[in-house]
VOBA-1610 file (N, C-alpha, C; in pm, whole numbers, padded with zeros to 5 digits, always signed):
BEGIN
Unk-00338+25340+05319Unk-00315+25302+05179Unk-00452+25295+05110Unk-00477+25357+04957Unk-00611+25335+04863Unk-00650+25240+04893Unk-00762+25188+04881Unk-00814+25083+04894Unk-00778+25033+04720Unk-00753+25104+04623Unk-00741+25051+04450Unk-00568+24982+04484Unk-00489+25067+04570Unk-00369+25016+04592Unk-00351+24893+04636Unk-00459+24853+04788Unk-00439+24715+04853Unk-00478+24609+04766Unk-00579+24658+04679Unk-00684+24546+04580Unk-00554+24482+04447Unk-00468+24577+04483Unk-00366+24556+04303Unk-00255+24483+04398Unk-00194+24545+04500Unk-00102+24444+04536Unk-00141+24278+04622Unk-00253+24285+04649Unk-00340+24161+04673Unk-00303+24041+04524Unk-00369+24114+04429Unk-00368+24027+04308Unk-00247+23991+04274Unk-00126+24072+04263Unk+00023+24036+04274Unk+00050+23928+04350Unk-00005+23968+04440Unk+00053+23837+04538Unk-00003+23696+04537Unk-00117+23707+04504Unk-00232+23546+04461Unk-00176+23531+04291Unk-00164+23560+04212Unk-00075+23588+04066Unk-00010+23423+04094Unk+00133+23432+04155Unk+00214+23328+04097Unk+00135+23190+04181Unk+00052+23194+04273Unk-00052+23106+04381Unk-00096+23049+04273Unk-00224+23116+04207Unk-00324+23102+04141Unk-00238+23013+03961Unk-00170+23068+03946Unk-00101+22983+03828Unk-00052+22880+03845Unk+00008+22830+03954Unk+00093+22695+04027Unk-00062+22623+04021Unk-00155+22686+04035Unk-00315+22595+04062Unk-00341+22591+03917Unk-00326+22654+03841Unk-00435+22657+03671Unk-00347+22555+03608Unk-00219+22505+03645Unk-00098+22480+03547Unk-00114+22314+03516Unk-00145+22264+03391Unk-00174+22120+03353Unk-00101+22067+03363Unk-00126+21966+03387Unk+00016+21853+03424Unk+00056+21789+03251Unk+00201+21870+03189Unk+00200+21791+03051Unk+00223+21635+03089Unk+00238+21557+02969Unk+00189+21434+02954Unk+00326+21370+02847Unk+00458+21339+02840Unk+00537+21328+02722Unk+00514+21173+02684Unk+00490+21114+02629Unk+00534+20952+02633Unk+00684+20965+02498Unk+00725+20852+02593Unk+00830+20868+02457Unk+00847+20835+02351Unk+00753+20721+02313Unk+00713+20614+02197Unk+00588+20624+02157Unk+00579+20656+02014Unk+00419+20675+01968Unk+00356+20554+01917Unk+00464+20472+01920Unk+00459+20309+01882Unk+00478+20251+01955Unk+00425+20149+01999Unk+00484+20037+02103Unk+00444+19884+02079Unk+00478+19768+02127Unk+00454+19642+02116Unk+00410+19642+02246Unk+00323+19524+02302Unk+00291+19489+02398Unk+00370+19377+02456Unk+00400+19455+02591Unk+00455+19406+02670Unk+00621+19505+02702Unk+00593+19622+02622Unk+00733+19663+02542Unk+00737+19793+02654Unk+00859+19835+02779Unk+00828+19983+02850Unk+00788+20067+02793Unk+00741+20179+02853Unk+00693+20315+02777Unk+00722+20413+02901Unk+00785+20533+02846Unk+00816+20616+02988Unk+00718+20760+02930Unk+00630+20789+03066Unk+00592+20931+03044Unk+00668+21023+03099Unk+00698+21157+03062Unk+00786+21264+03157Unk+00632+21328+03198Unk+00647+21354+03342Unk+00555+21459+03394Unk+00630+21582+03372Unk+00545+21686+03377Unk+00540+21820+03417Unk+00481+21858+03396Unk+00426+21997+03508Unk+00566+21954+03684Unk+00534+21835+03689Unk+00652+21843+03782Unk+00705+21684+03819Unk+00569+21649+03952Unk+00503+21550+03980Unk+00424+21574+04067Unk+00506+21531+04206Unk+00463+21574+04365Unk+00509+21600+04461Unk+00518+21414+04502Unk+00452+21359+04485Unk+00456+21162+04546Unk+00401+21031+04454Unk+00553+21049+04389Unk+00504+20947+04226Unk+00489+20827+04267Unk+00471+20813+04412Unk+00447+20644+04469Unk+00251+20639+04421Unk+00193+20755+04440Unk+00057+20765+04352Unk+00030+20743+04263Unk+00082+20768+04169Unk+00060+20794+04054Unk+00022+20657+03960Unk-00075+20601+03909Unk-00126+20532+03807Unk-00118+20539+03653Unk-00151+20417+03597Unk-00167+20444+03510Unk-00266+20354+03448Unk-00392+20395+03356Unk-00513+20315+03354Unk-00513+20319+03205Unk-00572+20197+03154Unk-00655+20191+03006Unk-00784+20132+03059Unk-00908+20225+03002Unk-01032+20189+03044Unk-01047+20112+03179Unk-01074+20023+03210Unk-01055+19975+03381Unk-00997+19903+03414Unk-00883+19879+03278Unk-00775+19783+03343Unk-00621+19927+03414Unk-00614+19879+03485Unk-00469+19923+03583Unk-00364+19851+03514Unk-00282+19958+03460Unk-00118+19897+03402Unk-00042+19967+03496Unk+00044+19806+03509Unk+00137+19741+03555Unk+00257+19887+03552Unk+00291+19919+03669Unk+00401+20074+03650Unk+00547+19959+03665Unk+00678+20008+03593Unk+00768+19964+03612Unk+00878+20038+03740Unk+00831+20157+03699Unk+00915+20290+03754Unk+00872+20406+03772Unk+00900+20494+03863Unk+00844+20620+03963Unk+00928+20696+03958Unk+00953+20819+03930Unk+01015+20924+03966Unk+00910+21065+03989Unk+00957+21155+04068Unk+00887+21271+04037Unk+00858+21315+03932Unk+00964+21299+03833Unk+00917+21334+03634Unk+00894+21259+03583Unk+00898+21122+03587Unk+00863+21038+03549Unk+00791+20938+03572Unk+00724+20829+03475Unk+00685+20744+03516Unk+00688+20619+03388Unk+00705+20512+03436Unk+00747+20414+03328Unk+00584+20282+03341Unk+00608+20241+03231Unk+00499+20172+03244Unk+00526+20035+03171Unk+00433+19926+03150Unk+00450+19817+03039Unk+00304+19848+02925Unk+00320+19878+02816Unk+00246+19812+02744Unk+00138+19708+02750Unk+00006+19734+02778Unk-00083+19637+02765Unk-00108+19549+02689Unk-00130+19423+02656Unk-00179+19359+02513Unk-00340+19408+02466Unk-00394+19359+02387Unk-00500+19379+02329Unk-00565+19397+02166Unk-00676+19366+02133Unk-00682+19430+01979Unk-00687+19492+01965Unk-00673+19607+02006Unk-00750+19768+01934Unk-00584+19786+01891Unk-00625+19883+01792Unk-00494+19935+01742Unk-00437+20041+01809Unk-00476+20089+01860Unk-00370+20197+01943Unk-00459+20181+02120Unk-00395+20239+02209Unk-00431+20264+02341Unk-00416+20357+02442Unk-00545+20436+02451Unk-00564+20587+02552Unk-00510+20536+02695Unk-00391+20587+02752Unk-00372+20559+02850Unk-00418+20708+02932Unk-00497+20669+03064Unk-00483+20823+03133Unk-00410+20767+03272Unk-00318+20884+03300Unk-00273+20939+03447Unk-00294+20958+03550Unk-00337+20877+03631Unk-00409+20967+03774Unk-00289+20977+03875Unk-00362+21054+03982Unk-00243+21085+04088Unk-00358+21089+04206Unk-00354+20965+04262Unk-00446+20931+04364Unk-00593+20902+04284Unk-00679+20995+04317Unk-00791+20970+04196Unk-00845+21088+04150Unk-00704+21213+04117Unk-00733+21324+04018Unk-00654+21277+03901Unk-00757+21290+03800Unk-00682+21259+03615Unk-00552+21386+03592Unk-00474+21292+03585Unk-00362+21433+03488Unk-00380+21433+03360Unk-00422+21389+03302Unk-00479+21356+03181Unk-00482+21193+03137Unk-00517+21229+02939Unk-00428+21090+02908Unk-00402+21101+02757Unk-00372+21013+02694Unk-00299+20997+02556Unk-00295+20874+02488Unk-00250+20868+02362Unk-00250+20743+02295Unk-00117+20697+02217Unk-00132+20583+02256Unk-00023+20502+02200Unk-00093+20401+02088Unk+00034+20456+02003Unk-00009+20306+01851Unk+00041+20133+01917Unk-00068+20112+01873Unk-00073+19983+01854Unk+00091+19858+01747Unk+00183+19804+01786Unk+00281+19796+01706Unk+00239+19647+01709Unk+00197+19579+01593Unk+00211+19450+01570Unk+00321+19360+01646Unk+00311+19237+01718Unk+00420+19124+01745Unk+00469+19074+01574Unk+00646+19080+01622Unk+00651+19021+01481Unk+00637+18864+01478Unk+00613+18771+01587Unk+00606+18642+01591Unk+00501+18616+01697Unk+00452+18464+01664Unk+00340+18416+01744Unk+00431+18296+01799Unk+00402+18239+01920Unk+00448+18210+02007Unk+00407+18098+02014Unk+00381+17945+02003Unk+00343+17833+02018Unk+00351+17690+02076Unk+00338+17689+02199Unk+00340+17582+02296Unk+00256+17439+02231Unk+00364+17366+02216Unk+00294+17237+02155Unk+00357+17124+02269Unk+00247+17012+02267Unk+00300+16923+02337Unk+00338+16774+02277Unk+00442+16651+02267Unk+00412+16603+02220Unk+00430+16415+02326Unk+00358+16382+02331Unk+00347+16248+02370Unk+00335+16150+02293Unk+00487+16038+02270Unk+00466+15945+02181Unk+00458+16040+02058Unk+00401+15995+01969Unk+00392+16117+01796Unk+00288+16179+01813Unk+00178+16198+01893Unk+00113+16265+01908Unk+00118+16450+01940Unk+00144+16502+01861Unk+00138+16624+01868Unk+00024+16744+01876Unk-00014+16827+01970Unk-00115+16884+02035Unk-00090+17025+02014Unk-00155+17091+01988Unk-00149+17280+02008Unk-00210+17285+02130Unk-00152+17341+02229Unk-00175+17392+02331Unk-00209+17525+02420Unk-00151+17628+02345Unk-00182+17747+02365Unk-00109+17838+02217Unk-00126+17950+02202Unk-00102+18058+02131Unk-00078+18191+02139Unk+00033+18253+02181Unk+00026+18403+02226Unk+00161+18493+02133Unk+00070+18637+02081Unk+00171+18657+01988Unk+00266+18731+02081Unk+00437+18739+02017Unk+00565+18760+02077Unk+00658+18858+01989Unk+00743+18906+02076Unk+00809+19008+02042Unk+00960+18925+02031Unk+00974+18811+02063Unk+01096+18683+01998Unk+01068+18692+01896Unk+01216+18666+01812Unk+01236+18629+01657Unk+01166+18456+01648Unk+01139+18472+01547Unk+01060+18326+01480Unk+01194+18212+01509Unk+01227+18083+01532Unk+01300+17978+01525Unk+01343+17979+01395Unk+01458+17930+01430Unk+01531+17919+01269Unk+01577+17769+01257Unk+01643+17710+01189Unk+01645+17609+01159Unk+01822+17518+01241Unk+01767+17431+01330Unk+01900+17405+01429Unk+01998+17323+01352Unk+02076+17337+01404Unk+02229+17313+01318Unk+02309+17206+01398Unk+02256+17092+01408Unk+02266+16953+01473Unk+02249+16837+01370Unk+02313+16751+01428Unk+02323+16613+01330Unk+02244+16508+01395Unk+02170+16558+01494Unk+02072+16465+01584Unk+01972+16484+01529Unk+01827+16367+01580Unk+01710+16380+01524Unk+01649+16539+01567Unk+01610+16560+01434Unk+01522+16707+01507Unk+01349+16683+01435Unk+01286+16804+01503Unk+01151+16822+01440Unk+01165+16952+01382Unk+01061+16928+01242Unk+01100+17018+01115Unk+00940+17048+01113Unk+00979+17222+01084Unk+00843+17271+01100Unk+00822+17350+00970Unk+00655+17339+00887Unk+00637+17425+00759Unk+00531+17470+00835Unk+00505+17602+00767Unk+00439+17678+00789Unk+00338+17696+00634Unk+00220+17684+00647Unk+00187+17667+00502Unk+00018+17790+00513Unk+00033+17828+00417Unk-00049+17946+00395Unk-00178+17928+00320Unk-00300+18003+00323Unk-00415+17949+00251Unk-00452+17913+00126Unk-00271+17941+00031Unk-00342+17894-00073Unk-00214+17766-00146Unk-00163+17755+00037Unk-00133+17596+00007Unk+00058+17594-00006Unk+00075+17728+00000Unk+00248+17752+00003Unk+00310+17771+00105Unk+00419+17697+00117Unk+00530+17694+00290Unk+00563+17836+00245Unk+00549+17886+00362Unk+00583+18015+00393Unk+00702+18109+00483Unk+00699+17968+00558Unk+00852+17950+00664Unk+00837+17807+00678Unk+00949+17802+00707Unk+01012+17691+00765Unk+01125+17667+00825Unk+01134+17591+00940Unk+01258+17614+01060Unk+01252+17451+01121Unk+01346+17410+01255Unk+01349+17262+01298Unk+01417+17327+01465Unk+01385+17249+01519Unk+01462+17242+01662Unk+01518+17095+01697Unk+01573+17058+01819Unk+01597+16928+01812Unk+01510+16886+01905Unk+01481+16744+01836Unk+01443+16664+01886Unk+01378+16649+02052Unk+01244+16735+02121Unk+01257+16740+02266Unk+01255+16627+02342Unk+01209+16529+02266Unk+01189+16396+02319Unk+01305+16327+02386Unk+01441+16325+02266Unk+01569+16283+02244Unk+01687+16384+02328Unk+01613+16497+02355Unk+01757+16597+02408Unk+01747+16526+02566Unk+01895+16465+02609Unk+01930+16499+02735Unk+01896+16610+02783Unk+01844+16547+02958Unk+01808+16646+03092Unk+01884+16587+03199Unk+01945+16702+03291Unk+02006+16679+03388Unk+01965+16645+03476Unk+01950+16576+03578Unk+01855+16532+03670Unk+01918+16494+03858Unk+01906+16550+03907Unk+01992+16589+04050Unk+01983+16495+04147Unk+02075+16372+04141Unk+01998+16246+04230Unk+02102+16273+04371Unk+01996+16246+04500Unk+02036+16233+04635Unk+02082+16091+04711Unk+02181+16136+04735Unk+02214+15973+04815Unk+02287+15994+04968Unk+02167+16003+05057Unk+02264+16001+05157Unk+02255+16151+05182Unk+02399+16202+05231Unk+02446+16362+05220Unk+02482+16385+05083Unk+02522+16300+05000Unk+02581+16332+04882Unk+02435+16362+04755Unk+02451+16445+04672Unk+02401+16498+04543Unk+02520+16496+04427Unk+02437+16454+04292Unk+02509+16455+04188Unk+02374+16437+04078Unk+02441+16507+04005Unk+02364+16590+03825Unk+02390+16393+03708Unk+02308+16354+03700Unk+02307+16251+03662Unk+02218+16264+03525Unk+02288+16241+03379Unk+02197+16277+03258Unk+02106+16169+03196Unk+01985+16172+03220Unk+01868+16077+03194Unk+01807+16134+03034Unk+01716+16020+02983Unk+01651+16059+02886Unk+01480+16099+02937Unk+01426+16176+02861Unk+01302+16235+02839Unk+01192+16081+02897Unk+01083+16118+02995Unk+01009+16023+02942Unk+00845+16087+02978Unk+00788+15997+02887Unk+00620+16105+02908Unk+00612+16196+02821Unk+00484+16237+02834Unk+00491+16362+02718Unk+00548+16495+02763Unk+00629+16578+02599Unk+00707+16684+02657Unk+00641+16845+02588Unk+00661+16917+02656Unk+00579+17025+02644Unk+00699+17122+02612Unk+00720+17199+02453Unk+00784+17255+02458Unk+00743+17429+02345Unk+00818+17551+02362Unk+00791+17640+02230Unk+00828+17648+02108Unk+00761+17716+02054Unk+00820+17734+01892Unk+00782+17869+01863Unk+00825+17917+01772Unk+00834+18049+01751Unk+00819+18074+01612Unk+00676+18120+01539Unk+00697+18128+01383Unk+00635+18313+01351Unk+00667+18329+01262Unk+00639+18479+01192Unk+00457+18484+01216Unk+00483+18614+01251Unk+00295+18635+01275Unk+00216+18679+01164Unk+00086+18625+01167Unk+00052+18633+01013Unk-00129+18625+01070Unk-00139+18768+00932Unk-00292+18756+00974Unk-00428+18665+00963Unk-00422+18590+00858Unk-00507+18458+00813Unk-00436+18320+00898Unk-00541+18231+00823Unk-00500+18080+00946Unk-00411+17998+00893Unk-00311+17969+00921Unk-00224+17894+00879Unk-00252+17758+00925Unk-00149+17657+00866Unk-00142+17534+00871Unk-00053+17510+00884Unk+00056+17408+01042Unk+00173+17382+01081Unk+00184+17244+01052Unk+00273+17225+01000Unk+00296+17099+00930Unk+00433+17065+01050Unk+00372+16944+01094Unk+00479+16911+01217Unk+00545+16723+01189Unk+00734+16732+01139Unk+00788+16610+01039Unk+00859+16605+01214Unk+00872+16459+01201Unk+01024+16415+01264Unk+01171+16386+01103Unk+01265+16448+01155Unk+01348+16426+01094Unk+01511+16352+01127Unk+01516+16257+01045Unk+01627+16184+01117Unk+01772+16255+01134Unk+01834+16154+01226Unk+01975+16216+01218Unk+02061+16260+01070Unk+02078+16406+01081Unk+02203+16364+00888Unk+02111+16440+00786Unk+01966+16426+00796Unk+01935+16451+00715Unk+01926+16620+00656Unk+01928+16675+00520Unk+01978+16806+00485Unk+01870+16859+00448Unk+01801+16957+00559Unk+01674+16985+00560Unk+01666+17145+00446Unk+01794+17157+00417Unk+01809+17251+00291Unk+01775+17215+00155Unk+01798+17034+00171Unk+01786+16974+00013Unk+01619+16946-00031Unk+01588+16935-00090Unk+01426+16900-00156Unk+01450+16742-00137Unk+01520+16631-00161Unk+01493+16506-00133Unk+01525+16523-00021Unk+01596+16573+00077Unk+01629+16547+00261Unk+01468+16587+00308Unk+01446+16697+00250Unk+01230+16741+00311Unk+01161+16606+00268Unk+01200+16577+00122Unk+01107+16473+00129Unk+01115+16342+00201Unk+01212+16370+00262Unk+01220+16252+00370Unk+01158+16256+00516Unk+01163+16313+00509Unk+01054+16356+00701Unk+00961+16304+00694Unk+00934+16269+00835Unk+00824+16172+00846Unk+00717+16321+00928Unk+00582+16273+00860Unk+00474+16365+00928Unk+00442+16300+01027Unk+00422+16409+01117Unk+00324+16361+01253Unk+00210+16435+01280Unk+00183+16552+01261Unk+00064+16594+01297Unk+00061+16725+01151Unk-00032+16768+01151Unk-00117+16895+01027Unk-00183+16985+01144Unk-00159+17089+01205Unk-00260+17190+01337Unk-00288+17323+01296Unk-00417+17334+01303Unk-00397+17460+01234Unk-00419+17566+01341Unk-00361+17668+01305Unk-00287+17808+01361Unk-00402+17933+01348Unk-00467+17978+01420Unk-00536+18094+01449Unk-00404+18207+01465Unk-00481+18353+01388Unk-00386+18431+01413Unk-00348+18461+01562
//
């Protein structure tokens, strides 16, 4: 056989080799928006051969994979400030690439307050993808919350009941026997709240409000008793 003959059917044959090697691994995400904390699925292709490998990185933090498939791969949403986030792909420690996801605002901030006696404390702050608290629909004492803005206007406002006052079940042992026995609160109680997220510093205006009272009416607000003024970092 020519030697021009062996050289052409050679290349035929390395042809579909050599392309399975050049061929990029696409990259789909399915959401160009996301919240943090919120899944995100990439489709591979090709699908790679052992998606138990496969990573997924923003700068040198490692995110959290939910799910593996050969075409796929699912992930969580990182938190952070930047407005959007380059995630890249690896598969062991070759890059399949990477891509960006928008940044989607929390529509609520998240607020752990504690309160001992009337003393009321901010304790932590993390923004949330929960709806803000709305206002509870009880005839028991509750706590009534304003939300007041920098140039001095309630902006929301909502109530929960009372954490101090709500019955807890409490599991007493006697013997072989157990039974759910309902006690009141005592000590200080550590509970959330949930208000609309907002970019400047707010001011939480934190009332006890008695039993009955009609936290819809303008004289029922003006009846709440204040306990604490905390102010709110975005």
């Amino acid at each position: 056989m020519p030697p021009r003959t062996v050289a052409v059917l050679c290349s035929l044959l390395l042809l579909p080799a050599l392309a399975g090697c050049s061929r990029k691994t696409s990259l789909k995400p399915d959401l160009a928006l996301a919240s943090a904390g919120q899944p995100v699925t990439i489709l591979l292709d090709p699908p790679v051969k052992d998606a138990s490998a496969v990573r997924a990185r923003w700068g040198k933090q490692i995110i959290p994979i939910l799910r593996t498939d050969k075409g796929m791969i699912q992930f969580i949403m990182p938190r952070g400030d930047t407005d959007s986030v380059v995630v890249e792909m690896l598969d062991g420690s070759r890059s399949l690439g990477s891509f960006a996801i928008r940044r989607q605002p929390e529509p609520a901030q998240r607020l752990l307050l504690s309160l001992d006696g009337e003393t009321v404390t901010l304790r932590d702050r993390v923004p949330s993808n929960d709806a803000a608290s709305v206002d509870a629909r009880t005839r028991r004492t509750r706590l009534s919350f304003d939300v007041v803005n920098r140039h001095g206007t309630v902006v929301y406002s909502a109530s929960i009941p009372h954490p101090a006052f709500e019955p807890v079940e409490s599991f007493i042992v006697e013997g072989n026997d157990a039974h759910a026995r309902t006690v009141t609160r005592t000590g200080p109680v550590v509970f959330p709240v949930w208000i609309p997220a907002h970019r400047d510093t707010v001011r939480l205006y934190v009332y006890e409000a008695a039993p009955g009272l009609d936290l819809m009416d303008s004289d029922g607000r003006a009846r709440r008793r204040e306990l604490a003024v905390l102010e709110v970092l975005p």
